[in-house]
N, C-alpha and C positions, 0 to 999 in steps of 0.2 A: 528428291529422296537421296538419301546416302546408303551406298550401295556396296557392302565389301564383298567379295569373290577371292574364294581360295581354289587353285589349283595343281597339282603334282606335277601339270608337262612344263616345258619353259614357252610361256607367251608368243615371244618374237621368234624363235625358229621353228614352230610348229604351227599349222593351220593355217589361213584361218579356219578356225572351226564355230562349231551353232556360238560359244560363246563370246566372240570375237564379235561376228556380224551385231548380237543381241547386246552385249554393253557397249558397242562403240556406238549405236543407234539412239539407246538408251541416253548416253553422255550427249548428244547431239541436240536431245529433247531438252539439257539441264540437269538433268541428274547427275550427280557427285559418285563419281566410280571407282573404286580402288582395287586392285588385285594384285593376290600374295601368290606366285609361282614357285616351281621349283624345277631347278636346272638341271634337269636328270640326263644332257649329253654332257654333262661334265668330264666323264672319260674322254671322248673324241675332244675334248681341249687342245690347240695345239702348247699351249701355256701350262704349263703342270705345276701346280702348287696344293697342298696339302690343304688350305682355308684360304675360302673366298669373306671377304667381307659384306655386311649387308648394303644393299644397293637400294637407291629411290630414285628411278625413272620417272619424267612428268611427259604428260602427253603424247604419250604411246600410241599409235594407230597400226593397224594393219588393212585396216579395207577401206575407210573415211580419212581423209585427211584430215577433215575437224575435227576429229572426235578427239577426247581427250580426256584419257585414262592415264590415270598414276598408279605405274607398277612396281611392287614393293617385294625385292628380293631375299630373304633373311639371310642371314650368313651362314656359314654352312662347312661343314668338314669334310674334304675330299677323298677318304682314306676307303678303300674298300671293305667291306663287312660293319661298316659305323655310319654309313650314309643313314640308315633307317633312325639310329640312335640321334645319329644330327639333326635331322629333317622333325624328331618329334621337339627335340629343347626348341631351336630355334623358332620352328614355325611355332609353336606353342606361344614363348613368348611376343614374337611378331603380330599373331590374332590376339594375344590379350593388351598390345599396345596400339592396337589401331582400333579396339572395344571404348578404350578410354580415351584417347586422343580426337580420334574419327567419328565415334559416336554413331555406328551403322545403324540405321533404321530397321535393315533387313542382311542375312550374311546369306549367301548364295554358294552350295559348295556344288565342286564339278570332278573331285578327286577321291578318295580313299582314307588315307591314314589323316591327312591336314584338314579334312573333312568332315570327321570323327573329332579331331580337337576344335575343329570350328561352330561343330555341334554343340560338343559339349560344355563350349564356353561362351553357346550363345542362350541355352537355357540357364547357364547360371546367370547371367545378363540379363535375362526376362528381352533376350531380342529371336522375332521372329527367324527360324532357318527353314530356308528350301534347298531341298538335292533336289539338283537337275541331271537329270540321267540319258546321259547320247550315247552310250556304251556301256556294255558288260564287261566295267573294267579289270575282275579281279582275275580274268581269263588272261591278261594283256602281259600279267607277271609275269616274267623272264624263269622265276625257278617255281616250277611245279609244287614242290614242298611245301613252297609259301604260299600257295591260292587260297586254299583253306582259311587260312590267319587273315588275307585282306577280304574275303566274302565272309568271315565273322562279321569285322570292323564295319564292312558293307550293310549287313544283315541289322547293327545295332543300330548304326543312324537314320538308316530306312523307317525303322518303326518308331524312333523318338522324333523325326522332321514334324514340325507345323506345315509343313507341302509337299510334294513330291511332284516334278515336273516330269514328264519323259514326252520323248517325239514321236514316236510308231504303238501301237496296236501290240504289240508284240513285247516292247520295252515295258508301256503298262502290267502286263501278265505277270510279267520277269519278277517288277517293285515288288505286284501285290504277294504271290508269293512266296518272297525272300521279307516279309512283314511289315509293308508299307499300308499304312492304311489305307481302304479302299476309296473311303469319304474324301480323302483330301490328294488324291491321285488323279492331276489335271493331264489330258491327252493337250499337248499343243505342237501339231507340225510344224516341222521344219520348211524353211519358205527357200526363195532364192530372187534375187533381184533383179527383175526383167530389163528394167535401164541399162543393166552393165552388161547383163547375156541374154545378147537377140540378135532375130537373123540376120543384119544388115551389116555385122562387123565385117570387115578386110579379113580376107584370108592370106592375101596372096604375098605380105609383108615375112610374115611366118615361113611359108613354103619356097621364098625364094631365098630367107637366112639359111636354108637347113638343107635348099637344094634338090628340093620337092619336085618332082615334075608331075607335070599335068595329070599323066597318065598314072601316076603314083595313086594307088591306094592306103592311103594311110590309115593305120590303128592306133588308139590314142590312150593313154593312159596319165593321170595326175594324183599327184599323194606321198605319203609317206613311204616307203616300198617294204613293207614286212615281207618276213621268209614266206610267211603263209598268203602272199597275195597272189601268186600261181604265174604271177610273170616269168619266172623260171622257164617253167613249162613253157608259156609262150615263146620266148627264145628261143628255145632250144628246137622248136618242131619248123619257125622261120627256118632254122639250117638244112633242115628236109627238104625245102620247096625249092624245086631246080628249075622251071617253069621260065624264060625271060620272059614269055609276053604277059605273064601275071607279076607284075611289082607290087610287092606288098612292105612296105613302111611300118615301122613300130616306135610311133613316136610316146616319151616317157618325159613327163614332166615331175622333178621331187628325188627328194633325196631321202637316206635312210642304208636299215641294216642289208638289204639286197643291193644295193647301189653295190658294190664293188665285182659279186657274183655279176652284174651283166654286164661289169665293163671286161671282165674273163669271159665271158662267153663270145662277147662283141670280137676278141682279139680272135680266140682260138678257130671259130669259124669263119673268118673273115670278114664280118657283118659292119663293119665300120659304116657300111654306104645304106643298113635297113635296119639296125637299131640306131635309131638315134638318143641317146641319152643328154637334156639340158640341164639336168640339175636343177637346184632351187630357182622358182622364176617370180618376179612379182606378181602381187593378185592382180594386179591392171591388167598383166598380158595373156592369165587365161581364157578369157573368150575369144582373142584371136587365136590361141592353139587349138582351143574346141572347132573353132569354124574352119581352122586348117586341116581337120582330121575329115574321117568318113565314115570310123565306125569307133565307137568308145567302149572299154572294155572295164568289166571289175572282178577280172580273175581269182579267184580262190577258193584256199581247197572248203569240204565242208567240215568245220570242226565250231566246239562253242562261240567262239571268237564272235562269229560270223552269224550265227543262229537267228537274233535278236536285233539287228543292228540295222539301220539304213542310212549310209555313208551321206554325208549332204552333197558328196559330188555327182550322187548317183540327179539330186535335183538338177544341179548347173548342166549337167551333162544332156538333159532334158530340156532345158531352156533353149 
């Protein structure tokens, strides 16, 4: 089957997330998989240029080796206040050339605004569309003002989809009422893959890069670091605990918008030796940090974000 998938985050430095795992799997069985991202750290570039070019990555993986996905980047204006105006021409065009060229059997969207044009130029194509929904993404939007406008966008392709996929019990509810029909609203959990996280991995590889000791109790954390994921607070109550025979470790795997706050907090309270911050790390080496740790944590405050959502590390973290 030919398989096109539009998305808003950028592929390669995010995730993997459900849809990583689900089309590098899918490509592994045969199926023909294509997906149109968008580069939304374009800010954090160290490279600053006004327009990127469009880009075609072949065989793309983030968790399979084999897999092999052709990612199709549209070009794109880097100018603030016109990314929204860029992201619709471009991706616009980009989904109505890979309708004609690629021939999808089925278009899969996982975003918002290129999700909306993926819809709506998969009905005029007479080709099936499924939103697949792992988040209540229009919460995720940076300016408030604009939630509204992407939970329209949300609201309109919800109810025109030929599917609606969601993960939890909860995400269900959410579809049906923002106007997802109820009939064609499949519940399909999110899984996690016992081969790669089980109890026999090494730990001790981990704990002695980072200078772990035995008697360390480690707290574990992996992800993208939003403001709103409560690590903050964790830090900051570590500097409270004056305790030597209680060692407590706060290992942080991932990068993002809070990365800089706890490398401030690391300096100011001297934590250098109980925050440990890695940054981005490959997906191979998360089950030896999970096995490194002793207690895993998914901090954050309670606001919509958060409501509806069950993170998949909340599964690995469980394996």
């Amino acid at each position: 089957m030919r398989i096109l998938v539009v998305q808003e985050t950028d592929w390669i430095k995010r995730g993997p997330h459900q849809q990583h795992h689900l089309m590098e799997r899918l490509s592994l069985k045969g199926h023909k998989i294509r997906v149109i991202d968008y580069r939304f750290l374009w800010r954090k570039e160290a490279k600053k240029t006004l327009y990127s070019k469009r880009q075609v990555l072949d065989r793309v993986w983030k968790v399979y080796k084999k897999a092999d996905i052709t990612l199709l980047r549209p070009a794109m204006l880097k100018i603030p206040g016109l990314e929204h105006l860029s992201l619709i021409f471009f991706h616009k065009r980009e989904i109505t050339r890979q309708v004609k060229e690629f021939k999808p059997e089925v278009i899969v969207g996982f975003g918002i605004l290129n999700t909306y044009l993926a819809m709506k130029l998969a009905k005029k194509n007479n080709i099936p569309f499924i939103y697949y929904l792992i988040d209540v993404l229009h919460t995720l939007v940076p300016t408030k003002s604009v939630q509204w406008v992407a939970k329209a966008f949300k609201r309109k392709t919800l109810k025109s989809s030929n599917g609606v996929i969601v993960i939890n019990d909860k995400l269900k509810d959410y579809a049906i009422e923002m106007g997802a029909n109820p009939d064609r609203t499949y519940l399909v959990r999110a899984g996690v893959d016992l081969e790669r996280f089980n109890p026999h991995t090494d730990r001790s590889r981990v704990r002695e890069q980072y200078k772990i000791k035995e008697n360390d109790f480690v707290l574990f954390f992996m992800g993208w670091l939003y403001d709103f994921s409560g690590l903050k607070e964790v830090a900051l109550n570590l500097a409270k605990i004056k305790k030597k025979e209680f060692s407590l470790k706060l290992l942080i795997v991932g990068d993002g918008d809070l990365f800089a706050g706890l490398e401030r907090i690391q300096r100011k309270y001297n934590l250098q030796d109980t925050i440990i911050l890695t940054g981005w790390q490959p997906y191979d080496k998360i089950p030896e940090f999970l096995k490194a740790s002793d207690l895993c944590l998914l901090p954050a405050y309670d606001n919509e974000v958060m409501h509806n959502i069950v993170p998949i590390k909340m599964y690995e973290y469980m394996a």
